[in-house]
N, C-alpha and C positions, 0 to 999 in steps of 0.2 A: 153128773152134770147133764141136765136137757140137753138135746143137741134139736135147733132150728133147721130145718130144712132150708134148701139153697133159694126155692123160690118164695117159701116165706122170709127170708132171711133179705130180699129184694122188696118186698113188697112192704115189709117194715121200713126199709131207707127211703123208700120214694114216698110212703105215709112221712114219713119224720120231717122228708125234703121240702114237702107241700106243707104241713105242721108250719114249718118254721118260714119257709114265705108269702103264707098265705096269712100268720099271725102278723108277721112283720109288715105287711099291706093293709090290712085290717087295722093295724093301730095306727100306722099313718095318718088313713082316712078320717078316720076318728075325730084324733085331733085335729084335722086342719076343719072337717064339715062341724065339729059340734064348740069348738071355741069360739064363744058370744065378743071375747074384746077384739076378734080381727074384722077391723071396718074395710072392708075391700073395697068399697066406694071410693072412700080417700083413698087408698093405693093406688086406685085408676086415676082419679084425677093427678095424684101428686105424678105418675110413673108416665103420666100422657105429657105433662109439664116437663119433665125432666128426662125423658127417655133419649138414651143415648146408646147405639152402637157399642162404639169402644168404649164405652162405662158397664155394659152389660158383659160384653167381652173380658175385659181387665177384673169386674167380682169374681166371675165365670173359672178366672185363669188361678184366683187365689187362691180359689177352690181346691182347683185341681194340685197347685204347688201344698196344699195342707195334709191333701192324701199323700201327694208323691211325697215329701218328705216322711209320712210315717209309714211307708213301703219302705222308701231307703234305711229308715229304722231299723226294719222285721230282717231284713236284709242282712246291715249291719249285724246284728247280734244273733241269728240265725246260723253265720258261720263257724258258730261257735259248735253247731250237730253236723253242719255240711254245707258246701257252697250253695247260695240257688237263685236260680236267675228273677232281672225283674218283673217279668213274666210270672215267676214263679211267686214270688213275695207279695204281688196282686193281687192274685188269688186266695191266697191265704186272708191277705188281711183283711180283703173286702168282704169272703165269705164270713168270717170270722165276726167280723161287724155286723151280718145280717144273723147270725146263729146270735147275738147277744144283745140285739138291739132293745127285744122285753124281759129280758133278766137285770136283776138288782146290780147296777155300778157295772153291767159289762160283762159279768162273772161269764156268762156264757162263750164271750171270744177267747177265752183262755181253752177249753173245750174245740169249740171251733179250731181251732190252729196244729192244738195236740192230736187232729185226725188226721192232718197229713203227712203224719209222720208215725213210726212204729211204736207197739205199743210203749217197748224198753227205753224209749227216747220219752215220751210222756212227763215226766215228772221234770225232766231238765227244759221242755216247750215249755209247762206253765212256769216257769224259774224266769227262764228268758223273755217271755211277754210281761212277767211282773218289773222286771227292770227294765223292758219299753217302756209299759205305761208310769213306773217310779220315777225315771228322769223329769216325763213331763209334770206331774204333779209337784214334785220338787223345784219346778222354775214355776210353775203356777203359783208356789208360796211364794218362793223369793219376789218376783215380779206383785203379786199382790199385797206381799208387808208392805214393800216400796211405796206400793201405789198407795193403799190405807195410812201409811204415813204421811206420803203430800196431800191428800183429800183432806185429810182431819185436820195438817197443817194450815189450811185453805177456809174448810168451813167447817171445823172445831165440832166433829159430832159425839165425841168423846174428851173428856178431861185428859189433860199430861198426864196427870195420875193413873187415872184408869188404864190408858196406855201403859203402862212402867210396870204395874201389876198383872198385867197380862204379858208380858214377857219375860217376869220375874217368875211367874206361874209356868210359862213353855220351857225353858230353860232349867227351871226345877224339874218337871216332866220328862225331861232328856237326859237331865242329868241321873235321874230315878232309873230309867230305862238302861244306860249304860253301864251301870253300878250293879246290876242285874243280869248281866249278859251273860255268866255262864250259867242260870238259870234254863232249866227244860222244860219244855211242856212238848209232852207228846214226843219225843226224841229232839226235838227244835229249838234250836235258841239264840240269841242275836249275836250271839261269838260265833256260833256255828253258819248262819247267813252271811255274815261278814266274811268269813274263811271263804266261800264260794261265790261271792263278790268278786272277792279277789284275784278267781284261781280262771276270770274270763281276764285276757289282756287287755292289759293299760290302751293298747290302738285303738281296741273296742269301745270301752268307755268314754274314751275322748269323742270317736265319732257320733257317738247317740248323744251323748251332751250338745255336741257340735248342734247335727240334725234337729234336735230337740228344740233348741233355741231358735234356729231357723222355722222349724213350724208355730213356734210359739207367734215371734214377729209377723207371719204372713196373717193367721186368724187373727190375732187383735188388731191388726192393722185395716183387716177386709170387714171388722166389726166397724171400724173408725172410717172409713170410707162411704160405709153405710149410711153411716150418722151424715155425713158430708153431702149422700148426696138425697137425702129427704131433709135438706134444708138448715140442717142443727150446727150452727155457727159459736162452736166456742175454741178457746183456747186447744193447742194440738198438746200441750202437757196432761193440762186438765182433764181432754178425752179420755186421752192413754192410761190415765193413772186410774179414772173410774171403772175403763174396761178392764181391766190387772185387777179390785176390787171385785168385780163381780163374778170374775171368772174363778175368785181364789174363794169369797164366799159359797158359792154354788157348787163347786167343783169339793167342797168340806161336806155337802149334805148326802145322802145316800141319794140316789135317784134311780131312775129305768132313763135308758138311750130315749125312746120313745117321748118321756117327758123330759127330755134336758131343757129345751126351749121352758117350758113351763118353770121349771125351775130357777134358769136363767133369767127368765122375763124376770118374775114377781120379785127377786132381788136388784135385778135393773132397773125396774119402777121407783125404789125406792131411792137409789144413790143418783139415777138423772132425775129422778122429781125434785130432788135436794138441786139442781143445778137446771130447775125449769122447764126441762124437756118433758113435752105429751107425752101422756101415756101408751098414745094407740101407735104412736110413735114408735117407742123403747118395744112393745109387745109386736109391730111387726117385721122390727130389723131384728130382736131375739128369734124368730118364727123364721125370716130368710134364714139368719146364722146357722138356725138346726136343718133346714129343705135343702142350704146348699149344701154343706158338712156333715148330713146326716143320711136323709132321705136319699139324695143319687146317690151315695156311694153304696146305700143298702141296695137300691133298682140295680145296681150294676153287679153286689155282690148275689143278689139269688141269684143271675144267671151260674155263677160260679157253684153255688149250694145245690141248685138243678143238676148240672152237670159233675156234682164230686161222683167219684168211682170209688166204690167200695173197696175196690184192692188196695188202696191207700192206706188202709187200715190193716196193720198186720198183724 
């Protein structure tokens, strides 16, 4: 086996550190300088109209309550390798976020997270950020059947039927998958995931579900807010169910961190143009949704990805 010398063995982590903040700024810029639908004119006039203090304050706060709840998350299920402070779970998950912001669905923050920890712990980190991120995707279905069920109840964009066969089809699907479970691939198999489900306690699980739900209501709620305050006056069900909608279709398609907004948007456009709302509208509260929930928390994780210490790595 090669053995890298100590100061090239540094001079590769500070390349990788700049690599990955400097790609991660890069793609930012990108998208906010070269996307043609964000009319920033109308943002100024509407945001000169409606600018408010404690409105900016309180998005501001929701923000912060969307991260801090998925720190208390990392946290939560974290203890499952060792106790570690909020301090501690910050830095994980913010750097974590900035290592995965231009990989496919995230895949990089599972990586990110397994470095500050040894190597022999490795495989139970990516375990354990997979049922962080599992919870949320699982309240993101439940919350967007719901919602796809009132919208369509509302404004019929789908037959009863079609509906009935698409869940006669998911449910066939699961029940396929279940009937399969002592099946292997690769040593793995859903009898064997489910055994080390299990084998984290019940306290645990209840709190990330808890948590989960809690971060779920704060973003959808600081998406509805958005809408509220660039003027878009409709019903407070109706919002809620189209943003549960678009969050559960987008959140199905593979994407990059980077292009979430984009992804987000162009399915926005189509479930509030069904419900009247501008376009430039839907594409610039998608575009906050991703600057505040996206973009700071990445500015805040490079400093963490600058400053990892390679002894962390054992």
């Amino acid at each position: 086996m090669i053995s890298i010398p100590h100061k090239a063995k540094q001079f590769l982590v500070l390349l990788a550190k700049l690599l990955i903040v400097g790609g991660a700024f890069y793609f930012i810029y990108d998208q906010l300088a070269h996307n043609d639908k964000l009319d920033w004119q109308k943002f100024i006039i509407l945001f000169r109209k409606n600018q408010s203090v404690s409105g900016i304050a309180f998005i501001l706060l929701l923000s912060v309550l969307n991260r801090y709840f998925e720190i208390l998350k990392w946290q939560n299920l974290a203890r499952v390798i060792h106790e570690i402070s909020i301090g501690e779970a910050t830095k994980q998950v913010l750097a974590a976020l900035t290592a995965g912001i231009f990989t496919p669905n995230g895949v990089g923050e599972y990586a990110g997270k397994a470095l500050f920890y040894p190597k022999s712990e490795a495989k139970k980190v990516v375990f354990l950020n997979l049922i962080c991120n599992g919870i949320q995707m699982i309240l993101t279905v439940i919350f967007g059947v719901f919602g796809l069920l009132y919208f369509n109840a509302k404004y019929n964009v789908i037959t009863t039927k079609t509906v009935v066969i698409l869940f006669a089809v998911f449910f066939l699907f699961f029940a396929i998958l279940f009937s399969l479970k002592k099946i292997k691939i690769k040593g793995y198999s859903i009898e064997k995931l489910l055994h080390k489900i299990n084998e984290i306690p019940k306290s645990v699980h209840q709190k990330n579900i808890f948590l989960g739900i809690c971060r779920y209501l704060v973003f959808s709620h600081q998406y509805y807010f958005l809408f509220l305050a660039f003027d878009v006056e409709l019903p407070y069900f109706t919002l809620i169910a189209t943003i549960a909608v678009v969050y559960f279709l987008a959140s199905s398609l593979p994407t990059f961190q980077f292009l979430d907004f984009a992804v987000k948007g162009s399915v926005a456009i189509y479930f509030f143009g069904i419900l009247g709302v501008n376009e430039w509208i839907v594409v610039f509260i998608s575009t906050l949704m991703w600057f505040l929930n996206v973009v700071l928390p990445v500015i805040l994780g490079s400093y963490y990805v600058l400053n990892f210490k390679t002894k962390a790595v054992k």
